[in-house]
N, C-alpha and C positions, 0 to 999 in steps of 0.2 A: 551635155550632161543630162543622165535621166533622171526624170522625178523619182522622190521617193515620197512614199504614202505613209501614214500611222493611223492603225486602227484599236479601236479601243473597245470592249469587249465588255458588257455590264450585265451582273446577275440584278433584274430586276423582280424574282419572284417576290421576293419578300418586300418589297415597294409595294406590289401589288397587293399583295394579305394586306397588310396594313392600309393601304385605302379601302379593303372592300370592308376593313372593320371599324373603320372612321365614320363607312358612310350609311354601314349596318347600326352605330351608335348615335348619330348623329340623327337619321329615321328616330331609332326608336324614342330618343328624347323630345323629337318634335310629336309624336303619337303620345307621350306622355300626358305634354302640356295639353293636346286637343281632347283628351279624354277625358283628364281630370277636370275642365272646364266644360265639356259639355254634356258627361254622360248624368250627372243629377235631371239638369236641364231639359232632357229627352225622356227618360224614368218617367219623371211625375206625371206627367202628362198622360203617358201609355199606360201607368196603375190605375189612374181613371177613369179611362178608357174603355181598360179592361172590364172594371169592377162597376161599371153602365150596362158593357152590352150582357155580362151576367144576366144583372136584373132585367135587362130586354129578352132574355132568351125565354120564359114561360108566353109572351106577347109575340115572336117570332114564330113560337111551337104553334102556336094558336091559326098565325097568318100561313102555315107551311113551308115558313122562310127558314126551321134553324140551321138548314146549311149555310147558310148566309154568315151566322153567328160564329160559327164553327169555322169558316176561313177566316173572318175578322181576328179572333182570338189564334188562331195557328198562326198570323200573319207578323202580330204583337208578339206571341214568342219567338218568332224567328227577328224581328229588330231585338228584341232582350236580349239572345242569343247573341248578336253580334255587337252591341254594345259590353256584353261581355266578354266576347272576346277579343274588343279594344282594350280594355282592363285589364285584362291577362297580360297581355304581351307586353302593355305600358308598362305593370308594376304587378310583376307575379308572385304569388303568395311565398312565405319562406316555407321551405317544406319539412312538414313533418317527419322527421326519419325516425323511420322503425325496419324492422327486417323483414324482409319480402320473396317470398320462395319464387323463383323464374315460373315454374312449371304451374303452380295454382294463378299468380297474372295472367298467365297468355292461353290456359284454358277457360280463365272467366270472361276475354273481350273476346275470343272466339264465340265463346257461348252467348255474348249478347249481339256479337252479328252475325251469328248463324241464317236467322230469319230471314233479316234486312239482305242477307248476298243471293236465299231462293229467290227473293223477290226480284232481287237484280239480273238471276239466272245465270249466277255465277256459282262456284264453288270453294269450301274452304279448307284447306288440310292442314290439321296440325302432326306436324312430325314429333314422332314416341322421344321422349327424353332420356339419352343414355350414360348420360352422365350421375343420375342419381337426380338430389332434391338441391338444385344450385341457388344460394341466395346470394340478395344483394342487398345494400342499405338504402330508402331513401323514401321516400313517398307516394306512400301508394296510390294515391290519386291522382297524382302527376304524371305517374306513370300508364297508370290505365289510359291516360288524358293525350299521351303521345304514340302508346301501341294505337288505338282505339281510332286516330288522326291518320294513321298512316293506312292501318285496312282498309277505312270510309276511301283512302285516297285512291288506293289498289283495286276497289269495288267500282271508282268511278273512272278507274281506266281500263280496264277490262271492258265497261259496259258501251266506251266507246270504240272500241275493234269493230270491225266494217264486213270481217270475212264469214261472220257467223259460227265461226271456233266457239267451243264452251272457254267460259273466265276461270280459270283457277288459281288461286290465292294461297300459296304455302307461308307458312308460319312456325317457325320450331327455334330454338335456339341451342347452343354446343357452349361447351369450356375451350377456352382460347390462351394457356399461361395461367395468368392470372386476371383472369376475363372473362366474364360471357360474353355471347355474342348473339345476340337475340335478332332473327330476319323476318322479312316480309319479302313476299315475293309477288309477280304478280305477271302475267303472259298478256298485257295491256298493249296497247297504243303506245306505249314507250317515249324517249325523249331525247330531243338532238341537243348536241355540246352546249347551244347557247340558252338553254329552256335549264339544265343542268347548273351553268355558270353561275345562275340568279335564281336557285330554287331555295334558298333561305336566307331572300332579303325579303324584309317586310313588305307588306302591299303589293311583291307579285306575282302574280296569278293567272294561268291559263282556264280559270274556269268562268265560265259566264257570267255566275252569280259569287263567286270565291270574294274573299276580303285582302288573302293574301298573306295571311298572318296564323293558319295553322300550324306549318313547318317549320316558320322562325322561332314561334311561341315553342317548339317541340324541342330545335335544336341549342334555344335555350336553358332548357329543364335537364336536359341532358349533359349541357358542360356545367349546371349548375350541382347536379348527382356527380363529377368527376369524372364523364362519360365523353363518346361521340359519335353522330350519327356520320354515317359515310352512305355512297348512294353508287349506283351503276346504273346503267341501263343504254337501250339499243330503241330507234324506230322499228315500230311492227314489232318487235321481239318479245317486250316486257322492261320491266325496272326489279331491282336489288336492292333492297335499304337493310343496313345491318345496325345496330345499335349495339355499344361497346359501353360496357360497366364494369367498375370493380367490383371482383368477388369475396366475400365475406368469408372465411374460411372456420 
């Protein structure tokens, strides 16, 4: 008599969502509790710190030392800097919604990294808007806060390309239905499936100095606006991030 076999056949993607949002939840509640308990804790100390080497700086000018002074205090904003953006991502502000034309946001963070990508010796284009003046609803500082996250990101993959290519950095957005669709682009260093998989869970980070909490903090704000970010990209090629919102009509 021959064997007979039973096989059984399981859709587990949706298992899978559901654990990555378990444990994307689960992160941020424990970052909650660590922030809200230590970021006073870390503050006070560094406002004093701060508001010393002040007073030391006429005494430092004197010794020829105020470089000295000047990375002390650069160094203190960059711990303040990232103690707030433990803050953020614990427990982000509710946003202010007001109405937000696509075209004036993404020529003002063009316009305030324009400097910062010569420096980098990379380039920036923004693509003409042909859809007219497209708004949306929600917070404009949140939003500068997530376009403004993803350039810096696109600025510091470009700057690691190895072949000597110029960085260029496209930026425009189009109507999509009932949708903008707002992109970054970027001819970077790009990213393989598994650097993708885990690119907005909190804390990780392929940058040396990164916290790891940019993207999450962004992809938050974004399903918080009624939005979402989606991403692409290729090794050597570049990355695609497109940002998806409802349009105000």
């Amino acid at each position: 008599m021959k064997g007979c076999y039973l096989f059984t056949v399981k859709e587990i993607s949706d298992y899978k969502l559901i654990e990555q949002t378990a444990y994307q939840n689960d992160s941020l509640a424990m970052l909650g509790k660590l922030s809200a308990s230590i970021a006073h804790e870390i503050r006070n100390p560094l406002t004093a710190i701060r508001g010393f080497i002040q007073l030391l700086h006429p005494h430092l000018q004197q010794l020829g030392k105020q470089e000295y002074g000047k990375i002390i205090l650069a160094e203190i904003d960059r711990a303040n800097d990232i103690i707030h953006e433990f803050l953020t991502s614990s427990k982000p502000s509710v946003p202010q919604v007001g109405m937000i034309p696509v075209s004036a946001l993404l020529k003002e963070v063009v316009l305030l990294t324009e400097s910062e990508a010569l420096m980098k010796g990379c380039q920036i284009n923004l693509h003409p808007f042909q859809e007219g003046d497209m708004m949306i609803s929600g917070d404009v500082k949140q939003m500068k806060q997530v376009v403004l996250n993803m350039i810096r990101n696109a600025m510091e993959a470009v700057a690691d390309r190895v072949d000597g290519l110029m960085g260029k950095i496209e930026v425009g957005a189009h109507k999509e239905g009932s949708e903008v669709r707002m992109f970054i682009s970027d001819n970077g260093k790009g990213m393989d499936i598994r650097t993708l998989d885990r690119l907005f869970n909190p804390f990780f980070t392929t940058k040396e100095n990164g916290t790891g909490l940019g993207l999450s903090v962004s992809d938050r704000i974004i399903k918080n606006h009624g939005g979402c970010i989606s991403v692409s990209s290729r090794v050597n090629e570049g990355t695609h991030f497109v940002i998806s919102l409802p349009l105000i009509h």
